[in-house]
N, C-alpha and C positions, 0 to 999 in steps of 0.2 A: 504494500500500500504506500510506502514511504517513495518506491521510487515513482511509483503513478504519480504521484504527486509533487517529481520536479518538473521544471520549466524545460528540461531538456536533458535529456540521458542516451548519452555515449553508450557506442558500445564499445565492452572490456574487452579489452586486449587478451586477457586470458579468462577466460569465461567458467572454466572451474575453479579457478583460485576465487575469483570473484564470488561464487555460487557458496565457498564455503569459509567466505568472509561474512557473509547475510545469515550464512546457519549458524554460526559462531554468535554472533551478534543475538539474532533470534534465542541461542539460549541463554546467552547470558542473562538477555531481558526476561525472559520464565523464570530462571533461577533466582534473579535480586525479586521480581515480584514477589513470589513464593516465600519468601525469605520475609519480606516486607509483610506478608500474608499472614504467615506464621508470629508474629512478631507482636501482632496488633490482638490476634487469636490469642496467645500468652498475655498479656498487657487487661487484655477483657474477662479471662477469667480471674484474674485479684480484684475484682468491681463486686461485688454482690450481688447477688441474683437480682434482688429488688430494685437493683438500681443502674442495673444490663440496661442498653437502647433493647428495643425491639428487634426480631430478625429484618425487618425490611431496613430500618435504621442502621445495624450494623454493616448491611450489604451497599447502602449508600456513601457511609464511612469507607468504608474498606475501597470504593469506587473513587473516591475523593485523593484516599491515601495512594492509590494506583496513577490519577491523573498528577496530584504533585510530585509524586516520583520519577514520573516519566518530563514532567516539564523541566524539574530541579537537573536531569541525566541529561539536558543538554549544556550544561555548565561543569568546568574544569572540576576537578577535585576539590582543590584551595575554593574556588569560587564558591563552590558546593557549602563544603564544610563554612566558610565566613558568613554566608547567608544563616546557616542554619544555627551557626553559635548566637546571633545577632536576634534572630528573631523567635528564636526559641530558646536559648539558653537567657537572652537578654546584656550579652555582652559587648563593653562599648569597641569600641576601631582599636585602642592602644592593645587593649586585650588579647582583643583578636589577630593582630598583627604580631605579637610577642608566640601567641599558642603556633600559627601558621610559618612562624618564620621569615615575616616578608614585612614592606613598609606599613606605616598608615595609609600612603595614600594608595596606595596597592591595593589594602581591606576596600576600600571607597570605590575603588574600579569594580571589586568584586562585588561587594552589596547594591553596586548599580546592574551589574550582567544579570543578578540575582529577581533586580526591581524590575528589570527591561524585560525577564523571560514571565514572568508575574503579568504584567501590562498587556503583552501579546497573546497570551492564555487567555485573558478577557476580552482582549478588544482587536487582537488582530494585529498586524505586523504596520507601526506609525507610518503616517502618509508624509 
């Protein structure tokens, strides 16, 4: 679906190496979901029964948690990880810069790729 959806696709040069660059790819994406699946599936049962989402609830969560991960997976690692200290851990630039290794205005690059891929999930690639 990914390649349906360039503006224009070459064709590879070597056609099974290519072939088993997409099935690689393909499982890596099953294996972090799954992983991601599992994770959220541990995380819900420490809740108490009484206080579980509903199954339709949970399957909308877990929909949610599948679309951020796939948006957050087009961002570097650093970028990945600085988004997510930031906005889930609640940690400022200096922080984040000291944990990542890298500048502040480095974190600022990242938490903007992070804002930019956020923006385009919503509303579409800026005009």
């Amino acid at each position: 679906m990914r390649l349906l959806g360039r503006d224009e696709l070459k064709t590879p040069r070597e056609p099974r190496a290519f072939l088993v660059a997409i099935a690689k790819g393909l499982l890596f994406d099953y294996f972090r979901r799954a992983a991601l699946e599992q994770a959220y599936l541990t995380e819900l049962m420490l809740i108490p029964e009484a206080e579980q989402p509903s199954v339709e609830d949970q399957q909308m969560i877990l929909e949610d948690l599948k679309n951020i991960d796939r948006l957050l997976g087009k961002l570097s690692s650093k970028a990945r990880a600085a988004f997510l200290y930031n906005r889930l851990d609640g940690l400022g630039h200096a922080e984040i810069a000291q944990r990542l290794g890298v500048s502040v205005p480095r974190v600022r690059q990242y938490l903007a790729q992070g804002i930019r891929q956020c923006y385009i999930a919503l509303y579409g690639e800026p005009t």
